[in-house]
N, C-alpha and C positions, 0 to 999 in steps of 0.2 A: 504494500500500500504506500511505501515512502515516497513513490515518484509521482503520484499526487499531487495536484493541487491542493490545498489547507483553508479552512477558514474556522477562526474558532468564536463558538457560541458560547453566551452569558448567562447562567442562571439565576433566579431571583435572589441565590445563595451570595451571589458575585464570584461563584467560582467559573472557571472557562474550560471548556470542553474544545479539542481538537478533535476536529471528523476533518477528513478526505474528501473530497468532490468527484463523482461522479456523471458522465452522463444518466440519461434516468433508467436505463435498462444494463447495468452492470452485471457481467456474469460472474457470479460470486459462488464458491464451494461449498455445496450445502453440508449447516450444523456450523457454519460459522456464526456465532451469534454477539451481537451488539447492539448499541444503538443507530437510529438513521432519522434523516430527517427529509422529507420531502420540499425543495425550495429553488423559488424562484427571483429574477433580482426586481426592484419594484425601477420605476421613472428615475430614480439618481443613483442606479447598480447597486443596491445595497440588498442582500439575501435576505429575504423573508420567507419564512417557514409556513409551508402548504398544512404539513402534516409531519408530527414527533412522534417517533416509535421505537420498542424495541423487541428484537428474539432474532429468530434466524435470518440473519440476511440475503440468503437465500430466495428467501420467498420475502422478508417484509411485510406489504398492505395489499400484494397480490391475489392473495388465498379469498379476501372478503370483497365482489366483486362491485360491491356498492361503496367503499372505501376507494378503490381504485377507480372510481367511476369520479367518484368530485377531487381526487386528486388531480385527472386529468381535467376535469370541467375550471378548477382553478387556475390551470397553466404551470403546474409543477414542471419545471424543465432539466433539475438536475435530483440527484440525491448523495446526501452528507451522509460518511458513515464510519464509525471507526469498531473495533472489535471490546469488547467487554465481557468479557468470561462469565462475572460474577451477575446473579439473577439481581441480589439484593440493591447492588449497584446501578444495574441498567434502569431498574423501575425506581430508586432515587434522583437518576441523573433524569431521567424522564417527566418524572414531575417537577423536579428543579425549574428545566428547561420550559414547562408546559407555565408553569406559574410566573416565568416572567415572558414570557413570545405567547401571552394570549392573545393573539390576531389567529395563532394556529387553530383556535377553538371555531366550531361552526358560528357563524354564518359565514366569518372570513375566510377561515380554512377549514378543517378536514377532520379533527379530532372532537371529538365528543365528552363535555365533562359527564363523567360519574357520579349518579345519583350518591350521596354518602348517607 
């Protein structure tokens, strides 16, 4: 993944996450698991997240065909993604992430809050 492109994301934590760039169809080995982010750049190139997620990269938001249905309807045109072993991790870094790039939540992008 080193020869990648970079951009790193801010969590509401203020910690920063390094993901890779992608075009949006990366063939990746499946059971490789991390987080990713669905994103595009807005009017002054600055990457805005369609949709935050994490588990096999492999598959991603492909499996749910109504997930990949508004990530396309939004203009997702690349995906961020780096490797993350740990489960406990990924779904920390995920909410981090989600609780500050609320634009990523529906109507603007793609992710759904959970009823609590």
């Amino acid at each position: 993944m080193s020869s990648h492109l970079t951009y790193n994301w801010q969590g509401a934590s203020g910690k920063i996450y390094r993901y890779y760039i992608y075009a949006r169809h990366p063939s990746v080995t499946e059971g490789q698991v991390g987080n990713y982010i669905y994103a595009k750049r807005d009017s002054e190139g600055i990457w805005v997240p369609v949709y935050i997620g994490q588990g096999d990269l492999s598959i991603r938001a492909h499996e749910d065909h109504q997930q990949i249905g508004c990530i396309n309807s939004k203009g997702a045109t690349h995906i961020h993604a780096h490797l993350n072993a740990n489960e406990a991790d990924r779904l920390a870094e995920e909410h981090d992430l989600l609780t500050h790039h609320a634009q990523a939540y529906s109507p603007n992008g793609c992710n759904v809050k959970k009823r609590g």
